[in-house]
C-alpha positions as CSV (number, residue, x, y, z in Angstrom):
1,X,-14.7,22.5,-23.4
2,X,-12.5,19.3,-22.9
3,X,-11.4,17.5,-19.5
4,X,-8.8,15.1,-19.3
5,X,-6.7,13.6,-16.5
6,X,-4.3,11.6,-16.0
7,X,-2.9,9.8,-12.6
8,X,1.1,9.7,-12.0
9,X,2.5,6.4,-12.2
10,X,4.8,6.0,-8.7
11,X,3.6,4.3,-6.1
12,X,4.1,5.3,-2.4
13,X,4.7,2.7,0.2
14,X,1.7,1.6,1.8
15,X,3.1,-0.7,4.4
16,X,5.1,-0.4,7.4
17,X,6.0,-2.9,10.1
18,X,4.6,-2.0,13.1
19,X,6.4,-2.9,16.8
20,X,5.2,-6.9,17.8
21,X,1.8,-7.6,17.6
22,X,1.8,-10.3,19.8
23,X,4.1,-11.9,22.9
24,X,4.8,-15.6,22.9
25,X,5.6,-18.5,25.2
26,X,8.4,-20.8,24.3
27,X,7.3,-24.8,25.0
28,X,9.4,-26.7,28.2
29,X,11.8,-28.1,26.1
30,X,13.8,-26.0,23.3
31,X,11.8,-25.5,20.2
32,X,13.4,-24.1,17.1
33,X,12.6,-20.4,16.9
34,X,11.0,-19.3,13.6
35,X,10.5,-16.1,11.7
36,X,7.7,-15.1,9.4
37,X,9.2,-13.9,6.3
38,X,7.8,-12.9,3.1
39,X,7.2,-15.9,0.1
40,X,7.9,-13.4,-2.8
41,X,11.4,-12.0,-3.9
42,X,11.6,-8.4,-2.4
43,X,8.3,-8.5,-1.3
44,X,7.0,-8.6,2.5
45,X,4.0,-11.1,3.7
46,X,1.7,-8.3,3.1
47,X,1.9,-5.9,-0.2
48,X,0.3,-3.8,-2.8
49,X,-1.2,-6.4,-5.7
50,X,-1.4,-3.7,-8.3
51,X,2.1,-2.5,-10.0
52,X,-0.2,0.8,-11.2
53,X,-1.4,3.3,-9.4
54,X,-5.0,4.3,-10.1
55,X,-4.6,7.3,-7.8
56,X,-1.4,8.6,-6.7
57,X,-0.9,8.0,-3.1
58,X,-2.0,5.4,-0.1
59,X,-4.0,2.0,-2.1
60,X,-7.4,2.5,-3.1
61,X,-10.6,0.9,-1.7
62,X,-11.2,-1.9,-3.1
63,X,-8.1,-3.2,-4.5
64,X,-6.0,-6.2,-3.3
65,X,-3.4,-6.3,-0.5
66,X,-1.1,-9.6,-1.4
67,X,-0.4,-12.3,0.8
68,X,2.8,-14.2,0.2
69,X,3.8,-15.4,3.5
70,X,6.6,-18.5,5.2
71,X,7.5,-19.6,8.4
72,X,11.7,-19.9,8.7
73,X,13.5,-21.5,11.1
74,X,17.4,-20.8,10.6
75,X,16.6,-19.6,7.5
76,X,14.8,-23.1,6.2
77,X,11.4,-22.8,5.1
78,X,8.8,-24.3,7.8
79,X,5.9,-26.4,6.5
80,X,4.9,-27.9,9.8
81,X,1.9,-25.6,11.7
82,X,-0.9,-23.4,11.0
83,X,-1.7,-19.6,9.6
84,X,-4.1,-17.2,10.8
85,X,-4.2,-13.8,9.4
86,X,-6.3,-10.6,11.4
87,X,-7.2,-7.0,10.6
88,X,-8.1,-4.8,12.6
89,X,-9.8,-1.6,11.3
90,X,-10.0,1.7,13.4
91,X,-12.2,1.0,16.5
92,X,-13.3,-2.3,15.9
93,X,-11.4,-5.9,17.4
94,X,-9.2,-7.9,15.6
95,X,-11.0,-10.4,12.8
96,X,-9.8,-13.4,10.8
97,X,-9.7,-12.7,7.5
98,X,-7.5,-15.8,6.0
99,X,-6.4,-18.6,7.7
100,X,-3.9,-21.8,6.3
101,X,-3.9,-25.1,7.7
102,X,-0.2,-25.3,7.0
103,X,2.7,-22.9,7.6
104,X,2.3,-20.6,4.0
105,X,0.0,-19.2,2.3
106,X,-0.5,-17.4,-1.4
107,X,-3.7,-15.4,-0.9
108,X,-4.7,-12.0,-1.2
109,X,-7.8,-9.7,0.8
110,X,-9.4,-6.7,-0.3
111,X,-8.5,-3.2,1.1
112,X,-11.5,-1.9,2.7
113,X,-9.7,1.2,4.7
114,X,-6.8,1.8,7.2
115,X,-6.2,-1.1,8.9
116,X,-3.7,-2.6,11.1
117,X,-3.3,-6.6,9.8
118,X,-1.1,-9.8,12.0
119,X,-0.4,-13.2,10.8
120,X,0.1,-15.9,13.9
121,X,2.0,-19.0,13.3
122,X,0.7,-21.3,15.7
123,X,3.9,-23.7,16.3
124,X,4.5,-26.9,16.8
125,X,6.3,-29.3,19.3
126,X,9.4,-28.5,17.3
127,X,8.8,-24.9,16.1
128,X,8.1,-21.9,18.1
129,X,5.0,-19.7,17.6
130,X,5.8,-16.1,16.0
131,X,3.7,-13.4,14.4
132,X,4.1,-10.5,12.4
133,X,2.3,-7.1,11.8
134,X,2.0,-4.4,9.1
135,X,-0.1,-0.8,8.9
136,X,-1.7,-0.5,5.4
137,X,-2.9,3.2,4.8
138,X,-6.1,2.9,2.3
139,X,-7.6,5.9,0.5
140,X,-11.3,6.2,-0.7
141,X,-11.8,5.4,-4.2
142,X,-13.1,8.2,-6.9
143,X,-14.0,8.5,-10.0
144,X,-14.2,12.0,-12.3
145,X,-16.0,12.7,-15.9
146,X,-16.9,15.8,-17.0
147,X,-20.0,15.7,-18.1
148,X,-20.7,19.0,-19.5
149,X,-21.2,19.9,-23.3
150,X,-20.2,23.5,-23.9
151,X,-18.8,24.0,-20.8
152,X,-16.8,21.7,-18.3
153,X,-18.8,20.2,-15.8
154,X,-16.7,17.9,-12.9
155,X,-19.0,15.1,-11.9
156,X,-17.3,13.1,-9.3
157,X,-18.5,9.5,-7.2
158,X,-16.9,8.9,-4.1
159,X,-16.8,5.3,-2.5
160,X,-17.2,3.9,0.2
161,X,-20.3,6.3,1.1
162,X,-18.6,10.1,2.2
163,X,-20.8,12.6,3.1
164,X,-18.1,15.2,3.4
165,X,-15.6,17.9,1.8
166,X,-13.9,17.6,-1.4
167,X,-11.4,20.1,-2.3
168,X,-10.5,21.4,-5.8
169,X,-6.8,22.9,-6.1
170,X,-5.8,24.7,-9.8
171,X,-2.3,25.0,-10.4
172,X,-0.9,28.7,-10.8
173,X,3.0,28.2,-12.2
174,X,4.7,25.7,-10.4
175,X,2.2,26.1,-7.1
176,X,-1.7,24.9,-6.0
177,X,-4.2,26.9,-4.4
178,X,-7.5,26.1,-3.3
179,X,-10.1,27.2,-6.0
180,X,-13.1,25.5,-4.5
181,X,-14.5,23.2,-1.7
182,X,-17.7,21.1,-2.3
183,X,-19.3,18.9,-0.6
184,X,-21.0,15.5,-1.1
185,X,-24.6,14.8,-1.0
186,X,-26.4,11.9,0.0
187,X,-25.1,9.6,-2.5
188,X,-21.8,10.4,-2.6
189,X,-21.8,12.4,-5.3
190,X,-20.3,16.2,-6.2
191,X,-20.4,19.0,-9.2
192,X,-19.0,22.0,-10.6
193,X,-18.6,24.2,-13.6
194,X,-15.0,24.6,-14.3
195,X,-13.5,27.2,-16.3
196,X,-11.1,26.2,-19.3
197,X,-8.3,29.3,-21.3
198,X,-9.5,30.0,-24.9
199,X,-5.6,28.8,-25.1
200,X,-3.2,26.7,-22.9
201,X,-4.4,24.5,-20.0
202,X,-5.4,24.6,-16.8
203,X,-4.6,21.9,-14.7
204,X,-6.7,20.9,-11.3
205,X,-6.7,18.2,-8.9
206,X,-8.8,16.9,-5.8
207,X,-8.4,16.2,-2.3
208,X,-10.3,14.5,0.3
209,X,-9.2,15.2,3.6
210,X,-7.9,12.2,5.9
211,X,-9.7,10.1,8.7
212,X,-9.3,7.9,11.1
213,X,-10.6,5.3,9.0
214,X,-9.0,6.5,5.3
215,X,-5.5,8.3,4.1
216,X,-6.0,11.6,2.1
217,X,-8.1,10.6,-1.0
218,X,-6.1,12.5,-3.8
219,X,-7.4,12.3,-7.9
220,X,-3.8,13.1,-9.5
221,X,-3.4,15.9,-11.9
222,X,-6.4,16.6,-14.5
223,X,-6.6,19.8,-17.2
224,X,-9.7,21.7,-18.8
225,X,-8.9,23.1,-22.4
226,X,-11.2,24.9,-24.7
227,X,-12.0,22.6,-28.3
């Protein structure tokens, strides 16, 4: 018996500008008002790093979350000032994860779950302060093998640690319906015999259901086939 998988190659937005993050105080005297925009073509300050998908759906844990932000003022790039960029996960306060003792910065952070992330530009006695904010949906990261010899057997990791349900869905024509739930034990860890046609394919995939803390954890399409 053969498994194989393979992971669709779109990628769904992952970020989406939030309503202000924070309220500032013009200075006594009138300061240019400035603008944080984004320091790559197309791009916004915050953004996927990775142009393929590993997993259809929300980033996965552990990859990289670009930062390519400027400070404008009437559409002139500011250099004048300082950076600061927060996240804030689920629960927990705001914490500085990059800062720039200048007005941009070219740096990137890891994606360590959902996550609400600022950037303050401090000002200066000519600039205003501003801020910006952006959502970034993360899903848990998991890897698949099958690691049986006559027979499939679906061996799957899940990380970070999950001690919950994972879901397998087989494909019937052009719809999905649930054929199993597992869960994980201790180390994150799940198996199952799957069956495979003495002709054709049949085609699976996995879900992890969605927290506070991660977006629906999804595999992409993968098929068992008899050798």
């Amino acid at each position: 018996m053969r498994l194989r998988h393979f992971v669709a190659a779109a990628l769904t937005t992952v970020l989406v500008a939030p309503t202000a993050l924070l309220t500032t105080t013009a200075p006594a005297h009138a300061a240019t008002a400035t603008q944080i925009v984004g320091g790559t073509d197309g791009k916004p300050w915050i953004y996927r790093s990775s142009t393929t998908a590993s997993q259809p759906g929300a980033i996965v844990y552990g990859e990289t979350l670009s930062l390519s932000i400027e400070v404008s003022a009437g559409g002139s790039q500011v250099y004048d000032g300082t950076l600061t960029v927060q996240r804030r996960l689920p629960g927990r306060h705001w914490k500085t994860v990059k800062t720039s003792s200048s007005a941009y910065l070219y740096d990137s952070v890891r994606a360590v779950g959902n996550a609400t992330y600022r950037v303050l530009y401090s000002g200066t006695s000519e600039y205003e302060p501003s801020s910006a904010g952006a959502i970034s949906h993360v899903q848990r990261k998991l890897a698949i093998k099958n690691v049986g010899t006559r027979r499939v057997v679906l061996s799957g990791t899940v990380s970070p640690k999950y001690h919950g349900k994972v879901t397998i869905f087989r494909k019937h024509g052009k719809k999905w319906s649930r054929y199993k739930t597992l869960r994980t034990n201790a180390q994150s860890h799940f198996s199952t015999p799957l069956p495979a046609p003495r002709r054709g394919r049949y085609y699976w995939k996995i879900e992890l259901p969605g927290t506070k803390s991660f977006a629906t954890t999804q595999s992409g399409t993968f098929y068992t086939y008899s050798a």
